[in-house]
N, C-alpha and C positions, 0 to 999 in steps of 0.2 A: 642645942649647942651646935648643931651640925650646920644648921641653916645662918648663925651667928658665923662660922668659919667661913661658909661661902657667901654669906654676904661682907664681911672683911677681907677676904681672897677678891672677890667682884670691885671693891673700893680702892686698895693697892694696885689691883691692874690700870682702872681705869685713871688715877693720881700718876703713875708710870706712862698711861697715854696723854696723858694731861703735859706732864715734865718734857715729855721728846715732842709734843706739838708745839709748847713756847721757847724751846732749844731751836726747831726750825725757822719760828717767827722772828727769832733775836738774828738767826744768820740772814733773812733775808732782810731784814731794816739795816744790817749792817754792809751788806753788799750793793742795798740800795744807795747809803750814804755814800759806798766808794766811787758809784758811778757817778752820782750827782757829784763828786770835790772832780774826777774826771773830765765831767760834763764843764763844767766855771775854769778848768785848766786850760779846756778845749779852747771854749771860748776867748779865756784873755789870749792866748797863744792866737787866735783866729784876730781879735782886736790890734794884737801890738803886729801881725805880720800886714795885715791891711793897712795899718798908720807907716808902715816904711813901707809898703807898695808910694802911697799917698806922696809922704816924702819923696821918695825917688823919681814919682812921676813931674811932682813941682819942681824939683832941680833940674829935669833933663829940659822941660818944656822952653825956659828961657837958654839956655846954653845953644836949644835947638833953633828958636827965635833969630836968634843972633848970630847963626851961621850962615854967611851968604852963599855957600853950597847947597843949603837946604832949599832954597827959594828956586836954583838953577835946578834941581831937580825936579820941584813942583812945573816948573813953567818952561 
């Protein structure tokens, strides 16, 4: 009987290390997922400020084309 309690005492511990190991495993696939939706924010924020660099550089280039100050300073 006695070996019966500590072997059920042995299984409830080790079910208790069982439970807080897949409690840690859940938080980090969960922290994993925040940085990856971070990660895709990052990035579109990095795409949509490069397509207005883009823009802003095709509108200045012909404005700057067309100033004939521009050319007196080149030359």
């Amino acid at each position: 009987m006695r070996r019966f309690i500590s072997d059920f005492g042995s299984f409830i511990s080790d079910a208790g290390g069982f439970i807080s190991d897949f409690v840690i495993f859940i938080s980090d696939v969960s922290g994993f997922i925040s940085d990856f939706v971070t990660f895709i924010s990052d990035v579109s924020g990095f795409i949509s400020d490069f397509l207005t660099f883009i823009s802003g550089v095709s509108g200045f280039i012909p404005l700057t084309l067309k100033n004939p100050l521009f050319y007196q300073w080149i030359f």
